[in-house]
C-alpha positions in Angstrom: 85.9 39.7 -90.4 84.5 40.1 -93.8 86.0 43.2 -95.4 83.7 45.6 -97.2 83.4 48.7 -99.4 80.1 50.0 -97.8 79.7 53.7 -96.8 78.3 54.6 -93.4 75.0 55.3 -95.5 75.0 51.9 -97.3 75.1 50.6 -93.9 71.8 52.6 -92.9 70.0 51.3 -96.3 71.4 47.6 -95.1 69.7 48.2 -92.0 66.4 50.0 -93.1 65.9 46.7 -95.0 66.5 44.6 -92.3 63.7 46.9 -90.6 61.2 46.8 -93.2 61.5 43.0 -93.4 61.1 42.1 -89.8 58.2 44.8 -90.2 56.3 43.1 -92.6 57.1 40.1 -91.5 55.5 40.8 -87.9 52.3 42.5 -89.9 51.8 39.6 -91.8 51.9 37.0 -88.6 50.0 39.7 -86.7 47.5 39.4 -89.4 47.7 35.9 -89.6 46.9 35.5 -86.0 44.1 38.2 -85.8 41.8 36.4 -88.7 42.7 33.3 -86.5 40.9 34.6 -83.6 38.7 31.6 -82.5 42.3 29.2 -82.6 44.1 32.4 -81.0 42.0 33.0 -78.2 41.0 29.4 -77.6 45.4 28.9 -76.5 45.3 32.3 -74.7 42.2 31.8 -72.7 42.5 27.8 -72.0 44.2 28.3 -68.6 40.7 29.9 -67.2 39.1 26.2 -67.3 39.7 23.6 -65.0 40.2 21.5 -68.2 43.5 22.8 -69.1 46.4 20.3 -69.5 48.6 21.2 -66.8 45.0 21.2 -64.5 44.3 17.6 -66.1 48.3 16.3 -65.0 47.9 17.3 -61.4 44.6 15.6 -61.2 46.3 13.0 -62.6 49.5 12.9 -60.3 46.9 13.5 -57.2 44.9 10.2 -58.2 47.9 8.3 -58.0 49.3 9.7 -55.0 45.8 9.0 -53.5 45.0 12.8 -52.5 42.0 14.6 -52.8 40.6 15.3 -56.3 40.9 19.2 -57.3 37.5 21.1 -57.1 36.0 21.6 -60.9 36.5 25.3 -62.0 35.8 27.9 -64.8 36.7 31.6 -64.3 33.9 34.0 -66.0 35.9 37.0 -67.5 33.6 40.4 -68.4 34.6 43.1 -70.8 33.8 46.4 -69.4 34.2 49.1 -71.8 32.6 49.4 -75.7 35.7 48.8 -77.7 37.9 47.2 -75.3 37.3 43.6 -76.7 38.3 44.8 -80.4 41.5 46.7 -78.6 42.2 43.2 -76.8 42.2 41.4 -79.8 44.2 43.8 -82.0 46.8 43.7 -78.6 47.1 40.4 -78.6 47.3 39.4 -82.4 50.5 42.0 -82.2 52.3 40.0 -79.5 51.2 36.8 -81.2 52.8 38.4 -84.6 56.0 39.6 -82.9 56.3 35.6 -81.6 55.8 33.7 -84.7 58.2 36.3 -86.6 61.1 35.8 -83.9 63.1 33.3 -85.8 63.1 35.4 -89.3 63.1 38.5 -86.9 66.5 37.2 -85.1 67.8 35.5 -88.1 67.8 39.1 -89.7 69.6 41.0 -87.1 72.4 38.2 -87.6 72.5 38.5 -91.0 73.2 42.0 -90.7 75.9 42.1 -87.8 77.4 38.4 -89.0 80.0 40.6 -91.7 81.9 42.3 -89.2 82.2 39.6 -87.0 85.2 37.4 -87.6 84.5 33.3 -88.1 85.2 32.5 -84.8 83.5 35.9 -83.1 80.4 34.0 -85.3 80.4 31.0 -84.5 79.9 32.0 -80.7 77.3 34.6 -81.4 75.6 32.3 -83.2 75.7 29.8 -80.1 74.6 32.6 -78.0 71.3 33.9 -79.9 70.1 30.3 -80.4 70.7 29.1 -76.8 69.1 32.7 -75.7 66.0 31.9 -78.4 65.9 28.4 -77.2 65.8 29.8 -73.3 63.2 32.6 -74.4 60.8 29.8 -75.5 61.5 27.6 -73.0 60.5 30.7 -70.2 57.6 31.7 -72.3 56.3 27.8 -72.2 56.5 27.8 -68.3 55.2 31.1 -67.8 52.1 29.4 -69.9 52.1 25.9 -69.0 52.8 26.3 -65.0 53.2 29.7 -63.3 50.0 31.9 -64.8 47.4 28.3 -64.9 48.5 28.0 -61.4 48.8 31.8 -60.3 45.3 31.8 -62.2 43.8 29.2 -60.2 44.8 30.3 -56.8 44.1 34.2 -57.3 41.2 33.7 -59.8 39.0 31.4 -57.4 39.8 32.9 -53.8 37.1 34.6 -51.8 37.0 35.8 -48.6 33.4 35.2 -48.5 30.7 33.2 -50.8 29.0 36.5 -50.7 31.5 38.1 -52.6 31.7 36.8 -56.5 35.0 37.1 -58.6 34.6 39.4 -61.6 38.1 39.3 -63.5 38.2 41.8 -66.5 39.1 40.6 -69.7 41.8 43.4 -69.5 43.2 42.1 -66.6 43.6 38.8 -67.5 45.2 39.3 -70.7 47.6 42.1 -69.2 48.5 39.9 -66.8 48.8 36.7 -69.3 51.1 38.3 -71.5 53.7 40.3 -69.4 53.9 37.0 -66.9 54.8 35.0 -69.7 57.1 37.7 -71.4 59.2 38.3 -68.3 59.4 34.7 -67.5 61.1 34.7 -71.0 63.4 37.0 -70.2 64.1 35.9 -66.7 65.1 32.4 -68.3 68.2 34.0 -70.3 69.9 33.6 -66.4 72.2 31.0 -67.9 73.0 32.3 -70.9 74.1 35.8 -69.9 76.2 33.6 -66.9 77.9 31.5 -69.4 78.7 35.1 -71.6 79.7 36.6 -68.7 81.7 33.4 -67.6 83.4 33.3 -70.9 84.5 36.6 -70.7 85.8 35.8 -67.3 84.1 38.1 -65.1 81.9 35.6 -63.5 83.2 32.1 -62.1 80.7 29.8 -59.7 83.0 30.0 -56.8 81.4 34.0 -56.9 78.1 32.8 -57.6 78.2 30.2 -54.8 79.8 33.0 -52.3 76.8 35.4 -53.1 74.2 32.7 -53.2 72.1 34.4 -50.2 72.7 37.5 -51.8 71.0 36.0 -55.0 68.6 34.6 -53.4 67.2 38.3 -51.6 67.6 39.6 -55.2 65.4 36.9 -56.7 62.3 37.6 -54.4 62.7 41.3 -55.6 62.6 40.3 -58.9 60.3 38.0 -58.6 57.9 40.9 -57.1 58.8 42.9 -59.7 57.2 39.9 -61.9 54.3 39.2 -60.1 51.4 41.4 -61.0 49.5 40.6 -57.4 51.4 41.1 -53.8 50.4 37.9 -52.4 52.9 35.4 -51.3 51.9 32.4 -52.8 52.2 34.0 -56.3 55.7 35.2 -55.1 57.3 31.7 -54.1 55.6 30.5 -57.4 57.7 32.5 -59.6 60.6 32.4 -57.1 61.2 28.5 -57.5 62.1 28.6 -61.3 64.7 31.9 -61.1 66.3 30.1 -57.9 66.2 26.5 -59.9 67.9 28.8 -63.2 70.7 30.8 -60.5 71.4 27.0 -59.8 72.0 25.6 -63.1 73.7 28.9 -63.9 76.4 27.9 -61.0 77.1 24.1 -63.2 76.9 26.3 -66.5 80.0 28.9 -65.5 81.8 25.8 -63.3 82.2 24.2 -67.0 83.1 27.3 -69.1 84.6 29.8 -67.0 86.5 27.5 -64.4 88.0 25.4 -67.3 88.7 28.2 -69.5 91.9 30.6 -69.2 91.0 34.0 -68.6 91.4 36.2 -72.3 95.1 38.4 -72.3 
């Protein structure tokens, strides 16, 4: 631990900065993103078109496999009130911002706590906020790259009748696009707040193993929680991934936790 001469209000002004930074640094990718509208929208809307990559791989994988070709698709979306497009856009260029300032944003807040923390004490929180950033992303790319395309697909071209026509809201789909994919983010910190907890010896796998069916009721709750839309499909979709993480997190604490001795 570094020792310092700051007062309690040196500490606020440290921190204001720290603030303002991250502030400006979100306004300016924020900015960044909303004059980039056309390159913005074209990543946030690709999913709606049967073109999409992950679309394209399963066609792909179903050719080889010899199974029936996936029907051609395109979801219309309609904007249904004067200034909701403008709002939508102003929306999503914030959350856009906020993700292409994380790094500077986290590498802030760890310049700011990293003086009272002793070399060791850093060296593990540093180990922890990448491996938490890396997980974030990793969520964030599945939540974008399998669960919302496929969630999309399903929900977006089911009728009950050809006489009844899907009209999705632009709203809707970007409400539902960017809290799947942010909770998905969180949801993948699973292993790294195991192997914290593992470290700090309150958590070891033979628990996790012994309270697996346990888990396994508190995923689908979670994963309800998740899902915008009560149908079951959507459900196991986004079940699958937190089970597959609870897993993993079982071989994470067997190698930390198990091996470890318990701190006096």
């Amino acid at each position: 631990m570094q020792e310092t001469d700051m007062t309690f209000w040196e500490h606020l002004d440290v921190l204001r900065s720290v603030l303002i930074k991250t502030a400006l640094a979100v306004v300016a990718c924020g900015l960044l993103a909303f004059f980039f509208k056309d390159t913005m929208f074209d990543i946030v809307l690709a999913p709606k078109d049967s073109s999409f990559v992950t679309y394209r791989l399963f066609q792909r994988i179903g050719s080889q496999l010899q199974l029936p070709a996936m029907d051609l698709f395109s979801i219309k979306l309609i904007n249904t009130g004067l200034a909701e497009q403008f709002l939508i856009h102003m929306k999503t260029a914030v959350g856009a911002g906020v993700l292409l300032a994380s790094p500077y944003i986290i590498y802030q807040l760890f310049l700011f706590v990293s003086p009272a923390l002793y070399e060791q004490e850093r060296k593990y929180s540093f180990r922890i906020v990448a491996s938490g950033y890396l997980m974030f992303l990793l969520g964030v790319m599945v939540g974008y790259f399998l669960i919302f395309p496929l969630t999309l697909r399903f929900l977006g071209t089911y009728q009950v009748s050809a006489e009844v026509e899907n009209m999705i809201s632009l709203q809707s789909y970007i409400g539902t696009f960017m809290m799947m994919n942010l909770l998905m983010g969180i949801v993948f910190e699973l292993p790294v707040l195991c192997w914290f907890l593992g470290r700090l010896g309150l958590l070891n796998s033979r628990m996790m193993r012994h309270f697996r069916k346990h888990a396994i009721v508190a995923i689908l709750i979670v994963a309800a929680i998740i899902t915008p839309t009560s149908d079951v499909f959507t459900l196991l979709l986004v079940s699958f991934p937190i089970w597959l993480l609870y897993e993993i997190s079982i071989h994470v604490v067997k190698k930390t936790a198990d091996r470890s001795v318990r701190p006096r």
